[in-house]
SEFIZA-3560 file (N, C-alpha, C; in Angstrom, 3 decimals):
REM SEFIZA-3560
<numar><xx>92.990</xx><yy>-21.067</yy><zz>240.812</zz><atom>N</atom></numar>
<numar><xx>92.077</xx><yy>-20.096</yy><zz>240.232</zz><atom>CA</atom></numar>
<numar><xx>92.765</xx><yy>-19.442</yy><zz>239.041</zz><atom>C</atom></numar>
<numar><xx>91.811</xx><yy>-19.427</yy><zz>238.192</zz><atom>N</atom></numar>
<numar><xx>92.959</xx><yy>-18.882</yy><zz>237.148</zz><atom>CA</atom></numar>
<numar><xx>91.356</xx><yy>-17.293</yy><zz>236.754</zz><atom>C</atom></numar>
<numar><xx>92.355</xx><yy>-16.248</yy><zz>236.045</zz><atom>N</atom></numar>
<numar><xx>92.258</xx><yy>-14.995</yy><zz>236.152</zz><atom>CA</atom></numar>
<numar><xx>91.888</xx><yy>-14.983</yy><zz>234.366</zz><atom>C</atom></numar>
<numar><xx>90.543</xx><yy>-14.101</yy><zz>233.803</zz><atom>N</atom></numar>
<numar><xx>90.763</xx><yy>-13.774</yy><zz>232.267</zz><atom>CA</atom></numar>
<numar><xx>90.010</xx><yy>-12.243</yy><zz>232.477</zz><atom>C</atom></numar>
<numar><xx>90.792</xx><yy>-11.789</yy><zz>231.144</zz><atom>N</atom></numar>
<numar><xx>90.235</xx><yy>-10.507</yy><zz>230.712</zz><atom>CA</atom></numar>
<numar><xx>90.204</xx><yy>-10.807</yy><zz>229.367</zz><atom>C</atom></numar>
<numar><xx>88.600</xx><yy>-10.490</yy><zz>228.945</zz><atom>N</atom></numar>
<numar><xx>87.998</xx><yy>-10.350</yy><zz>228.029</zz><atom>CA</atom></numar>
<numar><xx>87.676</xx><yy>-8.648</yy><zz>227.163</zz><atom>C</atom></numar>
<numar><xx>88.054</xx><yy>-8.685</yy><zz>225.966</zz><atom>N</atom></numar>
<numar><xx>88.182</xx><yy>-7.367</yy><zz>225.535</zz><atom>CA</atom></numar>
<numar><xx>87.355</xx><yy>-7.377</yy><zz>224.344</zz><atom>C</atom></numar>
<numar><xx>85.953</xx><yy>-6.775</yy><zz>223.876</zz><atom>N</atom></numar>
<numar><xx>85.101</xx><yy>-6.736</yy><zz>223.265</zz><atom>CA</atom></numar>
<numar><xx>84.906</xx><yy>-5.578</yy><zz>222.640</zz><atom>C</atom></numar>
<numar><xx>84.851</xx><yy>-5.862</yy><zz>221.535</zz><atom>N</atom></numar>
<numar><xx>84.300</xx><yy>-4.495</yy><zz>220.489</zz><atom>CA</atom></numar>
<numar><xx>82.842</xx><yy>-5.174</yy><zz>219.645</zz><atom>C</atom></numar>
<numar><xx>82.149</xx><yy>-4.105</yy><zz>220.076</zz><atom>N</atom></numar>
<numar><xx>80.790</xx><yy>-4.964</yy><zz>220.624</zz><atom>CA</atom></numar>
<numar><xx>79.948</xx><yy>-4.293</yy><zz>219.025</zz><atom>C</atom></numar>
<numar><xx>79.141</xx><yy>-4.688</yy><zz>218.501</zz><atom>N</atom></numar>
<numar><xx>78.456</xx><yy>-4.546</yy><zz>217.024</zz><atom>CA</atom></numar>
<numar><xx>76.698</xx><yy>-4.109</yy><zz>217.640</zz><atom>C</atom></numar>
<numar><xx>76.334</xx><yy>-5.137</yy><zz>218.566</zz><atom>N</atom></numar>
<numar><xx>75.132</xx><yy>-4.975</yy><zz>218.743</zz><atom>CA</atom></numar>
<numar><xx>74.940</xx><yy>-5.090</yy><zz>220.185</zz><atom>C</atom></numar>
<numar><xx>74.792</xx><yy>-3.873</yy><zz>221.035</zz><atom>N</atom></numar>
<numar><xx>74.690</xx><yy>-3.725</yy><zz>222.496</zz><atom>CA</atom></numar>
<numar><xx>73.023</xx><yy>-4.729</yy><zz>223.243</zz><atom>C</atom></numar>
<numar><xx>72.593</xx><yy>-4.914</yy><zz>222.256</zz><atom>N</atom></numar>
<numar><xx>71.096</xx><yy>-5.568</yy><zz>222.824</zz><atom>CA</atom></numar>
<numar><xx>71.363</xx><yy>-7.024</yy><zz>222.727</zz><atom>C</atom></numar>
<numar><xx>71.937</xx><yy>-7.481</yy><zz>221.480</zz><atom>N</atom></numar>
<numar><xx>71.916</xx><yy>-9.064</yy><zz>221.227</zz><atom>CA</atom></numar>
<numar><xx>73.201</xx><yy>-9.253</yy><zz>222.404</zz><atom>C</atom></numar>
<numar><xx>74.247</xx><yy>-8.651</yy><zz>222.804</zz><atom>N</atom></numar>
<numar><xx>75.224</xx><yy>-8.674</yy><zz>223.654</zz><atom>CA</atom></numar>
<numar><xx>74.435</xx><yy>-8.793</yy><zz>225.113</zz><atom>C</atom></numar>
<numar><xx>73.531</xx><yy>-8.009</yy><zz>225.217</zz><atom>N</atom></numar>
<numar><xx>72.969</xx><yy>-8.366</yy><zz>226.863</zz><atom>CA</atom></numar>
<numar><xx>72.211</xx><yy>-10.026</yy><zz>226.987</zz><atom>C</atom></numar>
<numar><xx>71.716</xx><yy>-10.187</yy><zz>225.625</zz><atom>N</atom></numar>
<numar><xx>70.912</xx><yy>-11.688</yy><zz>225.319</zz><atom>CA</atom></numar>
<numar><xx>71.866</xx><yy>-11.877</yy><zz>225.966</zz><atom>C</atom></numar>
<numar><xx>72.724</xx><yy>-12.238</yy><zz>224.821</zz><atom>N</atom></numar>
<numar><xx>73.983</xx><yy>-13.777</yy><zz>224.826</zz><atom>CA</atom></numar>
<numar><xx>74.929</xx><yy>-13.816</yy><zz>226.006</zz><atom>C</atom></numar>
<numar><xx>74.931</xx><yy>-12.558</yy><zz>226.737</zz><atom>N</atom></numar>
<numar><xx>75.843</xx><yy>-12.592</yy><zz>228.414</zz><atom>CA</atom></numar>
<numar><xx>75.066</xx><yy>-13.079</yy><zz>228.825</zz><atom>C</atom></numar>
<numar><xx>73.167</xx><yy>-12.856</yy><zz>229.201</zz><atom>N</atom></numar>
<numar><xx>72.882</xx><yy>-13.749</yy><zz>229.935</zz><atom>CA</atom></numar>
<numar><xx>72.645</xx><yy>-15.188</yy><zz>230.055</zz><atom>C</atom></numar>
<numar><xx>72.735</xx><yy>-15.835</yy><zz>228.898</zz><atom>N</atom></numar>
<numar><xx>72.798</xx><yy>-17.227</yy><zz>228.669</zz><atom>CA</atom></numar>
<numar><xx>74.063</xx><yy>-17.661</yy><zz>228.971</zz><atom>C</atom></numar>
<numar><xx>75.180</xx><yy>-16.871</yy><zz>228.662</zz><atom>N</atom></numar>
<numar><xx>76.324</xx><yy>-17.441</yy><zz>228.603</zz><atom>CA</atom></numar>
<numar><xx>76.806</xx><yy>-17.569</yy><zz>229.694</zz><atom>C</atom></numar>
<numar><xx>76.660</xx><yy>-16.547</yy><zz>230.474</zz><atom>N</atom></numar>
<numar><xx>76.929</xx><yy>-16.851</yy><zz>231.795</zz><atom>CA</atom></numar>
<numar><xx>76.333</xx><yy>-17.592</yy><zz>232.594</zz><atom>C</atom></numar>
<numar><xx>75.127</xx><yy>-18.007</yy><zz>232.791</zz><atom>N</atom></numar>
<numar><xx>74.643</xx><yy>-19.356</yy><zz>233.381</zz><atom>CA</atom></numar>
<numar><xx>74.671</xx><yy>-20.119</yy><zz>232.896</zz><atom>C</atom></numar>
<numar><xx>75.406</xx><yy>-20.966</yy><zz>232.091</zz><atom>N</atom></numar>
<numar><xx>76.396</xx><yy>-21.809</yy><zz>231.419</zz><atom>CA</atom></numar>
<numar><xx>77.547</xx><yy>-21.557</yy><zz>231.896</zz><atom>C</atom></numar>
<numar><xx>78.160</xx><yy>-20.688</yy><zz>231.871</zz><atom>N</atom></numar>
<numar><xx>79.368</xx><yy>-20.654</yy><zz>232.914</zz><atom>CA</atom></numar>
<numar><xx>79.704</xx><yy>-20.633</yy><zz>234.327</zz><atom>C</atom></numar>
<numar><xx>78.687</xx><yy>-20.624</yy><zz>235.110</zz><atom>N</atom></numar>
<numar><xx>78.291</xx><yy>-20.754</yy><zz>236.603</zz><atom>CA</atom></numar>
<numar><xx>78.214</xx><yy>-22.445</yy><zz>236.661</zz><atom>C</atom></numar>
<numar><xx>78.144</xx><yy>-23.296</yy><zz>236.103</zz><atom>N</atom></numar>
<numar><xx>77.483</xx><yy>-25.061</yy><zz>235.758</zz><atom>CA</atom></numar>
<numar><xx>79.625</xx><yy>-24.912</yy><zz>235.680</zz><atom>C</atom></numar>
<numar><xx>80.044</xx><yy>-24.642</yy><zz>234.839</zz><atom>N</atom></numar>
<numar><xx>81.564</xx><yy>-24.789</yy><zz>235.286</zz><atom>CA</atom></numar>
<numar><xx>82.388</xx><yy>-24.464</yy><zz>236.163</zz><atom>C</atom></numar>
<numar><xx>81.695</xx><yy>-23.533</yy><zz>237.069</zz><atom>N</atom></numar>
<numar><xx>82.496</xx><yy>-23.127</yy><zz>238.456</zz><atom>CA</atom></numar>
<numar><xx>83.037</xx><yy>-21.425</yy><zz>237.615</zz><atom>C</atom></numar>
<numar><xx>82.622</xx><yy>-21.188</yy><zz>236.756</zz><atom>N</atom></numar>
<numar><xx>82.846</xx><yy>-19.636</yy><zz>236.212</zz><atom>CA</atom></numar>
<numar><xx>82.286</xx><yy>-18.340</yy><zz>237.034</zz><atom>C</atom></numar>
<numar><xx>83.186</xx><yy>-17.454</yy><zz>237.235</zz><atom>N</atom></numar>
<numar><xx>82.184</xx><yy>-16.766</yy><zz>237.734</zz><atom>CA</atom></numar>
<numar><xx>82.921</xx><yy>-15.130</yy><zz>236.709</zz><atom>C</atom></numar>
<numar><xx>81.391</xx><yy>-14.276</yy><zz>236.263</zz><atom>N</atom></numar>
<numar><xx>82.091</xx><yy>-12.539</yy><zz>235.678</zz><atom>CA</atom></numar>
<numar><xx>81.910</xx><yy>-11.963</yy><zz>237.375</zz><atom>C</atom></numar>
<numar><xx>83.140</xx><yy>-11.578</yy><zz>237.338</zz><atom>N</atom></numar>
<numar><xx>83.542</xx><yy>-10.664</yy><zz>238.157</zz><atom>CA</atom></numar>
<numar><xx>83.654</xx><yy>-9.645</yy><zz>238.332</zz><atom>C</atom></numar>
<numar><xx>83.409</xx><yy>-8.532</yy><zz>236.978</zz><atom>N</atom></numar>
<numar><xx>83.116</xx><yy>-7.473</yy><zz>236.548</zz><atom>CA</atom></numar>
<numar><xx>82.916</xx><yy>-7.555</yy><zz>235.192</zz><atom>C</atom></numar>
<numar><xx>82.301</xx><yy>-6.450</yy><zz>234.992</zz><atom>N</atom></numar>
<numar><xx>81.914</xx><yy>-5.848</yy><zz>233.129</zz><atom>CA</atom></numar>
<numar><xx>81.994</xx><yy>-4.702</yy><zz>233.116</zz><atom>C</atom></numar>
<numar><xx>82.303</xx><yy>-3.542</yy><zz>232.101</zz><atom>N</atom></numar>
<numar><xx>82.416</xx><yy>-2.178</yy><zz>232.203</zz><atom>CA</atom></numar>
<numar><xx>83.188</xx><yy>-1.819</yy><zz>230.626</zz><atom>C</atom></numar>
<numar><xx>82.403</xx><yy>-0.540</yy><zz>230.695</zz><atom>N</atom></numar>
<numar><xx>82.781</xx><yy>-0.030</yy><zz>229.131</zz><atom>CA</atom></numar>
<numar><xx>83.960</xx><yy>0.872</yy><zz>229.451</zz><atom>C</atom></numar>
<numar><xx>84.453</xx><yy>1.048</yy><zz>228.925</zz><atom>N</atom></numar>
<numar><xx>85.988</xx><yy>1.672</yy><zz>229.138</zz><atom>CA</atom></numar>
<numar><xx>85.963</xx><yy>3.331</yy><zz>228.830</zz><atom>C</atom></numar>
<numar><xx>86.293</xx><yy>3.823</yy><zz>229.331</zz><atom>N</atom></numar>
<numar><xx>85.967</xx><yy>5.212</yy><zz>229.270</zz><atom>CA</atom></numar>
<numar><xx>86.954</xx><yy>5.757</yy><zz>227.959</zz><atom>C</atom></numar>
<numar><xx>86.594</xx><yy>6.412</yy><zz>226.369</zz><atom>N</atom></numar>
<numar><xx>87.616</xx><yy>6.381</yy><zz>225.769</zz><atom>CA</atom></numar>
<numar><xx>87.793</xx><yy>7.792</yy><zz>225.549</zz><atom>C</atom></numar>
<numar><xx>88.837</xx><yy>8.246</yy><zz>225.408</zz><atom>N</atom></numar>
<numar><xx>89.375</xx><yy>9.781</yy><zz>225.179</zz><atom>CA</atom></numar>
<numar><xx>89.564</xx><yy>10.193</yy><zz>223.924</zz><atom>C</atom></numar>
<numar><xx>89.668</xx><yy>11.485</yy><zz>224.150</zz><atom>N</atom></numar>
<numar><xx>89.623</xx><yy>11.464</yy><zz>222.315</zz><atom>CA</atom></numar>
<numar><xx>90.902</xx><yy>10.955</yy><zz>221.606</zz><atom>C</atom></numar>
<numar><xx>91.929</xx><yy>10.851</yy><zz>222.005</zz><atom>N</atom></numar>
<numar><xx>93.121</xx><yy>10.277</yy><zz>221.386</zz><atom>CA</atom></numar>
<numar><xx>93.314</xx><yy>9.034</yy><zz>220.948</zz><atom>C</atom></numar>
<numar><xx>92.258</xx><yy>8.391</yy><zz>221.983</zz><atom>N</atom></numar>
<numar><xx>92.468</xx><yy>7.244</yy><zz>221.841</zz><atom>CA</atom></numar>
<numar><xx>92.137</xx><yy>6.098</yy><zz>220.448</zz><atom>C</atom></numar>
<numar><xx>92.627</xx><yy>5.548</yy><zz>220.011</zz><atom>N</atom></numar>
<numar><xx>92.349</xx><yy>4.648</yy><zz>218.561</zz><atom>CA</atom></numar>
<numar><xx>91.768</xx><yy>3.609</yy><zz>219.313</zz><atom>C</atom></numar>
<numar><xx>91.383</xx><yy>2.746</yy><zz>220.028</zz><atom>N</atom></numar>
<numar><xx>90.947</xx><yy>1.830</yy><zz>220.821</zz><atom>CA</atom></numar>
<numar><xx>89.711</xx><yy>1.556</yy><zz>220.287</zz><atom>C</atom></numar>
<numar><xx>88.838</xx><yy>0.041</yy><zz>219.949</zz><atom>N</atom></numar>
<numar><xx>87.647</xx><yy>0.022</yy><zz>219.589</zz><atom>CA</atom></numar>
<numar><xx>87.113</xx><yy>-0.924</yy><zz>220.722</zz><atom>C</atom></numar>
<numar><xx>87.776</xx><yy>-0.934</yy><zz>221.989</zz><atom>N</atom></numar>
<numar><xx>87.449</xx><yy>-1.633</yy><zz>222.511</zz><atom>CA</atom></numar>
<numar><xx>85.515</xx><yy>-1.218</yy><zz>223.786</zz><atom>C</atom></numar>
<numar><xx>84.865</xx><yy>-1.574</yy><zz>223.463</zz><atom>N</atom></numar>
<numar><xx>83.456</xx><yy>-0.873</yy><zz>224.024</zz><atom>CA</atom></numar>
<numar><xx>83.455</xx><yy>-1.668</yy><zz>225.212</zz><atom>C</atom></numar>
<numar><xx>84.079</xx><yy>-2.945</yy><zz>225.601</zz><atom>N</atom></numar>
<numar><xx>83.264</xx><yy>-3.524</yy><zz>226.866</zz><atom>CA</atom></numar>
<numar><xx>84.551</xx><yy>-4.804</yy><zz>227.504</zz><atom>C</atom></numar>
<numar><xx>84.929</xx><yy>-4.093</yy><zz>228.872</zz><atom>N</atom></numar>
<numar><xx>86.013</xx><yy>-5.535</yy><zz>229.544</zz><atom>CA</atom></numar>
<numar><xx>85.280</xx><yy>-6.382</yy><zz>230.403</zz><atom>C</atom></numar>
<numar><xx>85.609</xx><yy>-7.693</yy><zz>230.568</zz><atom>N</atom></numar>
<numar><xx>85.180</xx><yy>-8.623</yy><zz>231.418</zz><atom>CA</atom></numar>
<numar><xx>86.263</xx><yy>-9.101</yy><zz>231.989</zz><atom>C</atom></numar>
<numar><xx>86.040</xx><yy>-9.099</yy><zz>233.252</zz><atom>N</atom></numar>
<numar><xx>86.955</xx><yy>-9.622</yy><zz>234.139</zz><atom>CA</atom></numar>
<numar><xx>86.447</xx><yy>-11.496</yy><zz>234.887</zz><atom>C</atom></numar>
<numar><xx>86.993</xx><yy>-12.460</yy><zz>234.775</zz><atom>N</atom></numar>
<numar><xx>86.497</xx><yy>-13.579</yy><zz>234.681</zz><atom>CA</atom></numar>
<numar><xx>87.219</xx><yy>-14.393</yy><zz>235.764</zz><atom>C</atom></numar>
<numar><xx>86.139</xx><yy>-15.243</yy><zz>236.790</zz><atom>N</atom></numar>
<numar><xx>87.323</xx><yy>-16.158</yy><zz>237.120</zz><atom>CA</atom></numar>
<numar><xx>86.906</xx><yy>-17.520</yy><zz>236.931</zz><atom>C</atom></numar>
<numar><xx>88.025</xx><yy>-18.399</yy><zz>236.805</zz><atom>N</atom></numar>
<numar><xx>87.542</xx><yy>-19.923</yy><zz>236.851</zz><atom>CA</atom></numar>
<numar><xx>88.117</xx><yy>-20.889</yy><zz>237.448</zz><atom>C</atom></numar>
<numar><xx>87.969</xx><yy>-21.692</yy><zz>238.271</zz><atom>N</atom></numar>
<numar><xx>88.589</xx><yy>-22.837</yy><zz>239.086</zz><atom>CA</atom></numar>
<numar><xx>89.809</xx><yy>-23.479</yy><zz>239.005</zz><atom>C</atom></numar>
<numar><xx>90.402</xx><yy>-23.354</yy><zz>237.589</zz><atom>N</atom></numar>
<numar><xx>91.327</xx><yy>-24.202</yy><zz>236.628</zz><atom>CA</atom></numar>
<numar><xx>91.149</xx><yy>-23.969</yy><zz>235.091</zz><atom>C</atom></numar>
<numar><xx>92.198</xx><yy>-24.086</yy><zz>234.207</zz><atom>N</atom></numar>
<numar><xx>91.870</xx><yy>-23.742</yy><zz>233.014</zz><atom>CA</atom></numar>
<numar><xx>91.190</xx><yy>-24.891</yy><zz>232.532</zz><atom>C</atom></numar>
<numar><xx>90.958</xx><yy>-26.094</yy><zz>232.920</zz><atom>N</atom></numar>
<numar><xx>90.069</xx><yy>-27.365</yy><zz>232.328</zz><atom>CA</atom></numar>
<numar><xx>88.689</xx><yy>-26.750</yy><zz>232.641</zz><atom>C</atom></numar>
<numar><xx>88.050</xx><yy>-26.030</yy><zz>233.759</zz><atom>N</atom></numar>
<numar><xx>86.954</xx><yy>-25.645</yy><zz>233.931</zz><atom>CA</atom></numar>
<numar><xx>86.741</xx><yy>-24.461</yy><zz>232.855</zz><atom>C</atom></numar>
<numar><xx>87.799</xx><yy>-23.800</yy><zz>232.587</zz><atom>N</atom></numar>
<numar><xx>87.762</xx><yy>-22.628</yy><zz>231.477</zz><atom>CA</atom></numar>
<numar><xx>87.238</xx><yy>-23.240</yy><zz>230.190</zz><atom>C</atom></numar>
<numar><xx>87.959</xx><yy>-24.085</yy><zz>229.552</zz><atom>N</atom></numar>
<numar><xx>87.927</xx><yy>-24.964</yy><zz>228.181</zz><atom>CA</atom></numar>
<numar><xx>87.239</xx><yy>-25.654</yy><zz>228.234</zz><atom>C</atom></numar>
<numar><xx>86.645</xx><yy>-26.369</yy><zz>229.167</zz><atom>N</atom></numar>
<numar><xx>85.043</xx><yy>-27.086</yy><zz>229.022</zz><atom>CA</atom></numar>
<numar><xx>84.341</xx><yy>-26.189</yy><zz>228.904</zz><atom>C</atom></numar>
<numar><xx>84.058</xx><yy>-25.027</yy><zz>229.296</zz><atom>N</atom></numar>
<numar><xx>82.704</xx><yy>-23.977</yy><zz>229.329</zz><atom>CA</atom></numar>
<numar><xx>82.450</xx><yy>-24.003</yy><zz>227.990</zz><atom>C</atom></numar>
<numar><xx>84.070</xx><yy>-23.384</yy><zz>226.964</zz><atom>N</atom></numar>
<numar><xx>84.239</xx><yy>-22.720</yy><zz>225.724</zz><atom>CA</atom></numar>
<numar><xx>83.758</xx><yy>-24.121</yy><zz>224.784</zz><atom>C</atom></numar>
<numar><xx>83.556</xx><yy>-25.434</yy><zz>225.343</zz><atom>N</atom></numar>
<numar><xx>83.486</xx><yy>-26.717</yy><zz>224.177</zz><atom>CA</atom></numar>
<numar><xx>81.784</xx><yy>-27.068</yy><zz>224.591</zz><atom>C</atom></numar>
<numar><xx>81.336</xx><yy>-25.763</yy><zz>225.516</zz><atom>N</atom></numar>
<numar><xx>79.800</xx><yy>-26.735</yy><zz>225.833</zz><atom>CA</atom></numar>
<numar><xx>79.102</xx><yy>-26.644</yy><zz>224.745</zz><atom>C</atom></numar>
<numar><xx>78.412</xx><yy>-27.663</yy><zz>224.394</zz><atom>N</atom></numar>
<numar><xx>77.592</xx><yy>-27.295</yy><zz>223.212</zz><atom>CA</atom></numar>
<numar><xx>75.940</xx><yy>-26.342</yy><zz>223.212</zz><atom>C</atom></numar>
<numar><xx>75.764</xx><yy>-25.929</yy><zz>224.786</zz><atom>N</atom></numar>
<numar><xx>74.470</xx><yy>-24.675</yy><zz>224.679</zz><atom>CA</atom></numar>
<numar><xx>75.213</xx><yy>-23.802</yy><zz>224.276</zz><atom>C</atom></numar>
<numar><xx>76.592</xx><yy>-23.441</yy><zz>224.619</zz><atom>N</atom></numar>
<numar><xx>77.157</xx><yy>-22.446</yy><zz>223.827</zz><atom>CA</atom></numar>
<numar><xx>77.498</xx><yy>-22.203</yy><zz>222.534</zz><atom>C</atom></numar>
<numar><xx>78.025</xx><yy>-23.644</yy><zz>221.985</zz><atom>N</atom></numar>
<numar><xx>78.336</xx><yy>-23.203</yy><zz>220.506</zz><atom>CA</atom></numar>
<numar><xx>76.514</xx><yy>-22.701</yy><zz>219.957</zz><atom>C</atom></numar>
<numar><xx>75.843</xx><yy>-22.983</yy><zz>220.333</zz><atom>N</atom></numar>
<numar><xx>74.022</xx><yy>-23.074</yy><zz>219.972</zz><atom>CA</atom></numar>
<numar><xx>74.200</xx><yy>-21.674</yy><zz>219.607</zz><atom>C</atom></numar>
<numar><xx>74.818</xx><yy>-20.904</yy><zz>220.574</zz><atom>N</atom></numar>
<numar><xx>74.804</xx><yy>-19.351</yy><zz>220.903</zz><atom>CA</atom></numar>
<numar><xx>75.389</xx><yy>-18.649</yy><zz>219.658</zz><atom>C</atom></numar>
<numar><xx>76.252</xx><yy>-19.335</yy><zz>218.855</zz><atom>N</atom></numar>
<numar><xx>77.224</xx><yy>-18.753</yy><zz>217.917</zz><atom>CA</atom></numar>
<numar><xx>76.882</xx><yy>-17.783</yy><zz>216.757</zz><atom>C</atom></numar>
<numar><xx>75.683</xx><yy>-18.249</yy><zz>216.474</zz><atom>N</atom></numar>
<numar><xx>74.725</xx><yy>-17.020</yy><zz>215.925</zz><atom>CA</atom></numar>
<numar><xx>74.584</xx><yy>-15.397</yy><zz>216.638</zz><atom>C</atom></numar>
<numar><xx>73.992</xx><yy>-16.105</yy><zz>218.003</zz><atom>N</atom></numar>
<numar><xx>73.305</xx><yy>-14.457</yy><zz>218.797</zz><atom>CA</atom></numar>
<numar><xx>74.880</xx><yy>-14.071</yy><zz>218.535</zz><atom>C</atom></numar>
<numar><xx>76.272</xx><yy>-14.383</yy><zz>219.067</zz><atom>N</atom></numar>
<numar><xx>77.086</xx><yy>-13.888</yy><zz>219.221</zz><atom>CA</atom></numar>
<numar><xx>78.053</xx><yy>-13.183</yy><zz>218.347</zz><atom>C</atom></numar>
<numar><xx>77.826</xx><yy>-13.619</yy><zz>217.443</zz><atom>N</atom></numar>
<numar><xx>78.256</xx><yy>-12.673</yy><zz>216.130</zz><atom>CA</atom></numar>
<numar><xx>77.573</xx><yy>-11.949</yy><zz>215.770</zz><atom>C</atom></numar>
<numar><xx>76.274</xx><yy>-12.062</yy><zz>215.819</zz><atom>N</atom></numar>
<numar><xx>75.522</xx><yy>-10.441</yy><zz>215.469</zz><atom>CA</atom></numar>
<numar><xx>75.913</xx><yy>-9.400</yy><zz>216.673</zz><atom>C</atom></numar>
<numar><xx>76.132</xx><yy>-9.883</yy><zz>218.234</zz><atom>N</atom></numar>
<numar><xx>76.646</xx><yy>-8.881</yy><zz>219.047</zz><atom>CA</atom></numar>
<numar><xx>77.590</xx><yy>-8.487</yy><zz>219.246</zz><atom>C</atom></numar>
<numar><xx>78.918</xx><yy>-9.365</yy><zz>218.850</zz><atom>N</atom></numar>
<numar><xx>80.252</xx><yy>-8.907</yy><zz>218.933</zz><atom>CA</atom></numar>
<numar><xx>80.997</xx><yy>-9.412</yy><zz>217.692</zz><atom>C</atom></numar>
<numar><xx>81.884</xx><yy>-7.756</yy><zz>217.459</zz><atom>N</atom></numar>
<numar><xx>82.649</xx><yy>-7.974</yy><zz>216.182</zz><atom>CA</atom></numar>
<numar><xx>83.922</xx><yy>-8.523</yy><zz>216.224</zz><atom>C</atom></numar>
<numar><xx>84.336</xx><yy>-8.512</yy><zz>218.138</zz><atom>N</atom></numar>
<numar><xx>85.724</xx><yy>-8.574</yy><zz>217.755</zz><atom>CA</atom></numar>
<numar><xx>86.457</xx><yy>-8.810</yy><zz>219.654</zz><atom>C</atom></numar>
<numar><xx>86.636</xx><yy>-10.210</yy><zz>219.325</zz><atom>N</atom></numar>
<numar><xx>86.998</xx><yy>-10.687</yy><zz>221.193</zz><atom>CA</atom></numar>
<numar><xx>88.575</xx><yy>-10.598</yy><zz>221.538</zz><atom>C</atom></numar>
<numar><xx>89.178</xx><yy>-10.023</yy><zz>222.429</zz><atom>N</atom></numar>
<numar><xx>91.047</xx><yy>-10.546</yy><zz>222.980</zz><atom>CA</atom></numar>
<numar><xx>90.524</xx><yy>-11.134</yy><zz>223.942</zz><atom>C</atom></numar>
<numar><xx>91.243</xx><yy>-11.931</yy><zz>224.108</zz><atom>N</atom></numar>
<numar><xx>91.181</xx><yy>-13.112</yy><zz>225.811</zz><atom>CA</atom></numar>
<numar><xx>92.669</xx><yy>-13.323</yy><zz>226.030</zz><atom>C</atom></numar>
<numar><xx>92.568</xx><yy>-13.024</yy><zz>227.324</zz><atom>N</atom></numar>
<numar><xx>93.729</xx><yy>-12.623</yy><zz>228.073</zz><atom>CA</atom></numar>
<numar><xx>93.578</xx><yy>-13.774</yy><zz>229.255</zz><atom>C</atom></numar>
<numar><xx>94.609</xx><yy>-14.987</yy><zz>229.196</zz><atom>N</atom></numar>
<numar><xx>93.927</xx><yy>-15.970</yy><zz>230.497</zz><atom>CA</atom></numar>
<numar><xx>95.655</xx><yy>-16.396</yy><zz>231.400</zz><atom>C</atom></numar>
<numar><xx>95.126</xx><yy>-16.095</yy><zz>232.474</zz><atom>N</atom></numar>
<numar><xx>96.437</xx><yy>-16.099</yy><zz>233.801</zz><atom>CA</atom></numar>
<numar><xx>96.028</xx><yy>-16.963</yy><zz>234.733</zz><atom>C</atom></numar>
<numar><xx>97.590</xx><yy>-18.063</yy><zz>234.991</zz><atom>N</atom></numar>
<numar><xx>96.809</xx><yy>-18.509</yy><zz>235.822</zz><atom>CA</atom></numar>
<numar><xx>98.227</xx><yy>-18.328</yy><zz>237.107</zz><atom>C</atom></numar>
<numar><xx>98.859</xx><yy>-16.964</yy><zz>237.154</zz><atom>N</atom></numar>
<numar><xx>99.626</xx><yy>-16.543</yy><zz>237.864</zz><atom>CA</atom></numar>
<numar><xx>99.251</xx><yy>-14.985</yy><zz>238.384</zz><atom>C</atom></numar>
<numar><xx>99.131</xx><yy>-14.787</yy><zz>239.838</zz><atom>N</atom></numar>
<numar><xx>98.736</xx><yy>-13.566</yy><zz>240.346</zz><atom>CA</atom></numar>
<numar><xx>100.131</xx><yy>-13.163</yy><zz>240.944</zz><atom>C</atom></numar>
<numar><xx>100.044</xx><yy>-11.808</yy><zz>240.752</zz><atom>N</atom></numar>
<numar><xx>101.320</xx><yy>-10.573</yy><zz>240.797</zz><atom>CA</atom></numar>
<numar><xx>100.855</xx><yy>-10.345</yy><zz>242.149</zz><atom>C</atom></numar>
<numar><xx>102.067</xx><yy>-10.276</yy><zz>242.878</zz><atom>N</atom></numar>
<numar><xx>101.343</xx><yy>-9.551</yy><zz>243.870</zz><atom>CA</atom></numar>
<numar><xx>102.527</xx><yy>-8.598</yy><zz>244.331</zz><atom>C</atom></numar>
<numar><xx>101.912</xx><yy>-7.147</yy><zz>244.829</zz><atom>N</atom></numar>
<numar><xx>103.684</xx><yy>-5.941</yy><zz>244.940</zz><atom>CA</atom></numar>
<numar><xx>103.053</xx><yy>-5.710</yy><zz>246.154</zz><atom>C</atom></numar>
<numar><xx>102.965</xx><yy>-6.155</yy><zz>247.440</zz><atom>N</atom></numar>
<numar><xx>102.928</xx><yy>-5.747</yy><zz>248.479</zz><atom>CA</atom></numar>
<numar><xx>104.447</xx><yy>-5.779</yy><zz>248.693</zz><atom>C</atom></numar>
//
């Protein structure tokens, strides 16, 4: 199982709900599953433009990198730039564990 965090600074909050829901049932067909989503609570200090994390899991990173080469997705590449300005992907396929 491998582990991603997705870090989004998001342009257009409506075309962003489109393109998650397509994208993600396209990513369920790879064994993908979002495991969470959530806007990050920001303080005033903070310089951060980050508006929205996804927490992701996937079977293997070959199930990861097929999702990202499907072609209903590249289709998407439009909606997805009008909704997001700006992606980090963070992908593990090692879990910490401090018990």
């Amino acid at each position: 199982m491998i582990n991603i965090v997705v870090l989004l600074e998001v342009d257009d909050a409506s075309a962003l709900v489109d393109y998650e829901r397509i994208a993600i049932r396209i990513m369920k067909a790879y064994g993908g599953q979002l495991i969470s989503a959530y806007k990050p609570i920001q303080d005033d200090g903070s310089d951060s433009e980050i508006d929205e994390v996804h927490i992701i899991q996937f079977p293997d990173l070959d199930s990861f990198e097929a999702y990202r080469a499907d072609s209903k997705l590249a289709e998407l590449s439009g909606l997805r730039s009008k909704a997001i300005a700006m992606t980090k992907i963070y992908v593990s396929e090692v879990a910490i564990e401090y018990d």
